[in-house]
N, C-alpha and C positions, 0 to 999 in steps of 0.2 A: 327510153331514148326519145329525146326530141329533137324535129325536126321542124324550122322555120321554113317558112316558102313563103314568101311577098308575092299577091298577085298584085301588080298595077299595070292596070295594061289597057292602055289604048284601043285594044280591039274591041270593038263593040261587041261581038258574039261573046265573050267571055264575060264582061264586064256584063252585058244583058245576064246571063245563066247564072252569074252569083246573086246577082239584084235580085231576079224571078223564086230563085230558091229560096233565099234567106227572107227577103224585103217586099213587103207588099204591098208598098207606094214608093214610089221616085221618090227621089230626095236629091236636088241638085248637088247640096255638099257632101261631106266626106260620109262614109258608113264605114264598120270594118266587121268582121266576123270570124274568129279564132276559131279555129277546129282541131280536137285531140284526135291521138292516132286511134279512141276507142269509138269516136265520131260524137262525143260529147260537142256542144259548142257556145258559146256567147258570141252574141251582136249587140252592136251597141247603133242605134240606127239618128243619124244627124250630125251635127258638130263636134269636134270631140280632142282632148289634148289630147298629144301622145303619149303619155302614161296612163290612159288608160287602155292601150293596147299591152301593156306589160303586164299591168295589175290583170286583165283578165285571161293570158296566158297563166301569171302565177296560178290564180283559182283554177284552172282546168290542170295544171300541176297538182295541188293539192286535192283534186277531187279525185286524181287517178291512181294517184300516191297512198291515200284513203282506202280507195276501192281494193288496192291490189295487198295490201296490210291486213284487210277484214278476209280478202278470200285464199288467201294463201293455204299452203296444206300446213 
């Protein structure tokens, strides 16, 4: 099961806690960083089309989809 969550958010304390976590230089434009619910993740850090927000959701799809195929009983 997936679930999306968009964080965009004006608040600096959130937007500081994602940057700190994931990012270890400012970057005035955009960043984004997907996270699966097994805490897999991709970032992609700088300018960036919006497909590749998709395309790196799909891969955290197929990584988990992968995972759970090999470990299954």
């Amino acid at each position: 099961m997936w679930r999306l969550t968009i964080i965009e958010s004006n608040d600096m304390n959130t937007r500081e806690f994602i940057e700190q976590l994931f990012f270890k230089h400012h970057y005035p434009c955009s960043s984004f960083v997907v996270i699966s619910s097994k805490g897999d993740y991709i970032s992609y850090f700088g300018e960036f089309p919006k497909e590749f927000v998709w395309e790196a959701v799909q891969i955290l799809k197929q990584t988990i989809s992968s995972y759970q195929s090999h470990n299954s009983p």
